[in-house]
C-alpha positions as CSV (number, residue, x, y, z in Angstrom):
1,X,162.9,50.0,135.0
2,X,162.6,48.5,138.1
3,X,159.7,45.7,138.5
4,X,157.2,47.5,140.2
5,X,156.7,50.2,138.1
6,X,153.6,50.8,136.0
7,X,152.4,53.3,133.7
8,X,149.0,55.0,134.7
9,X,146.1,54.6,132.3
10,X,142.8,55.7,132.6
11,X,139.8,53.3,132.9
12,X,138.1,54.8,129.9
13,X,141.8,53.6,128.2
14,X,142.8,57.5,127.1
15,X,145.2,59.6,128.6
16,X,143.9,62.6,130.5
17,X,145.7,64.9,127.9
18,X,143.9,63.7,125.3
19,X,140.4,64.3,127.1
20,X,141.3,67.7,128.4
21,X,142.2,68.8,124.2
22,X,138.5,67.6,123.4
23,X,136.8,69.6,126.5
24,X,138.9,72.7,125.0
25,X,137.1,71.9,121.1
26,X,133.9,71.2,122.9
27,X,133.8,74.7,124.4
28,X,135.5,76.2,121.8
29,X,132.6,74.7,119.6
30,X,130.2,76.0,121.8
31,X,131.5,79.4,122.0
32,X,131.7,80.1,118.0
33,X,127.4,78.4,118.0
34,X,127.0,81.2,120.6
35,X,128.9,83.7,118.6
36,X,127.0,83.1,115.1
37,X,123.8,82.5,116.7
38,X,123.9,86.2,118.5
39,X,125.1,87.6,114.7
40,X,121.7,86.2,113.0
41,X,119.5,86.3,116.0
42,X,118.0,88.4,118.1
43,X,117.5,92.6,118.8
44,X,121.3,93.1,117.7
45,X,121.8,90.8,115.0
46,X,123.3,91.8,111.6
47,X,120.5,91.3,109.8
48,X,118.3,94.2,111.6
49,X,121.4,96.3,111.4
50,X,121.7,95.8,108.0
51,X,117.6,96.8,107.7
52,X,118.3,100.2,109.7
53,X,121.2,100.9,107.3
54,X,118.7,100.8,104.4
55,X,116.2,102.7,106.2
56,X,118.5,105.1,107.6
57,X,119.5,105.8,103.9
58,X,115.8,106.5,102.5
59,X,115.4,108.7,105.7
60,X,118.3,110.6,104.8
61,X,117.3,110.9,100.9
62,X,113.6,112.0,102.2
63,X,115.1,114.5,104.4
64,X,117.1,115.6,101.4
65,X,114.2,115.9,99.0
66,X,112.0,117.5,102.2
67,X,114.4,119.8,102.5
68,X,114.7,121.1,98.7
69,X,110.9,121.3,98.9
70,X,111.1,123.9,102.0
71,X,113.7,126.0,100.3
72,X,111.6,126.1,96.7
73,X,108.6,127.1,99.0
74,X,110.5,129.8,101.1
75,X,111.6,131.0,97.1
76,X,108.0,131.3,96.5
77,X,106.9,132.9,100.0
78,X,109.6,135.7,99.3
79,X,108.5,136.2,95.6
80,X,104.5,136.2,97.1
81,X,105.8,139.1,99.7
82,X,107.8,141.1,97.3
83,X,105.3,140.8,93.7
84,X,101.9,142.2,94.9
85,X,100.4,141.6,91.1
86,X,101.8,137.9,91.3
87,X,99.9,137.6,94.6
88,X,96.5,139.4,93.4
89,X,96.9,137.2,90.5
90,X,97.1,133.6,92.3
91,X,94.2,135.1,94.4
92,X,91.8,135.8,91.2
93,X,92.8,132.8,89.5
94,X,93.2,130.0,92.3
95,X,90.7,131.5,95.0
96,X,88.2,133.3,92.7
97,X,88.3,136.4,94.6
98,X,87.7,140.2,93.4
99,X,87.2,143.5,94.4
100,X,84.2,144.8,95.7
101,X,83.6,147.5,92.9
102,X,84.4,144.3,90.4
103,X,81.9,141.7,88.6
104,X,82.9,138.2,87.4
105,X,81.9,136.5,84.1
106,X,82.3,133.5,84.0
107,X,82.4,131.1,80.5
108,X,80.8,128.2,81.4
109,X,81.0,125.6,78.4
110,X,77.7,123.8,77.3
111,X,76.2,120.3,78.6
112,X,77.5,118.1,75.8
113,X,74.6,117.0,73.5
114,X,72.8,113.4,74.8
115,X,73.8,110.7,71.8
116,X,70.6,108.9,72.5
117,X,68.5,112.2,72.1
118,X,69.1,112.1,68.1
119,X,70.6,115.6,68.1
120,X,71.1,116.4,64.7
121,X,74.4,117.8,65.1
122,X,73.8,121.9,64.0
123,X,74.2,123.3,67.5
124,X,71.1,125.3,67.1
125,X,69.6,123.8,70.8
126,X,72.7,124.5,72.2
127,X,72.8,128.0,71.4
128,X,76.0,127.4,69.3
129,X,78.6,127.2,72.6
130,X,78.8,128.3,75.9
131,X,76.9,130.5,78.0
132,X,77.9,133.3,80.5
133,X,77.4,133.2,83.9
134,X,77.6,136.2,86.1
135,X,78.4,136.2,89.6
């Protein structure tokens, strides 16, 4: 070596290799914070994908049971258009409806007896049961 030579070192005492490795972890660093902050965080973040999986799965299994219901009604629809005594039927009994030429009794049961009245038990006020009613 001849006498004048000298080795370079830099004021801080470290050799520019070694800072240049740490910028390089530093951003690296920074990049994977970034990265698992925009997985837990914000509109596209795994947790509110995970929450639209689940919902998209009730959805589906609602659709599925909607979609049972609408075939068992169109069942019933076709059996209403096709059985005329099934339909008159449903009409008497759900929607109290009759012919014109046709009168209605109806049983109507009676009030139940008042404990603090001192009914004696025999049914003789009562008439022994219900009463009809005609419409």
């Amino acid at each position: 070596m001849s006498p004048h030579s000298f080795v370079a070192v830099p004021r801080n005492g470290r050799p520019a290799a070694r800072r240049r490795d740490r910028r390089w972890l530093w951003l690296l660093a920074a990049v994977l914070a970034a990265g698992i902050l925009g997985l837990f965080a914000g509109e596209n973040s795994l947790p509110r994908y995970w929450r639209l999986g689940r919902q998209q799965r009730v959805l589906e299994e609602e659709v599925a049971r909607l979609r049972a219901q609408e075939a068992a009604l169109e069942h019933d629809l076709s059996r209403l258009d096709s059985d005329p005594e099934l339909l008159e039927r449903i009409a008497r009994e759900v929607y109290h409806l009759r012919r014109p030429d046709e009168q209605v009794l109806e049983l109507v049961p009676a009030p139940a007896p008042d404990a603090d009245a001192g009914d004696s038990g025999d049914g003789a006020e009562s008439g022994g049961g219900g009463h009809l009613d005609t419409r």
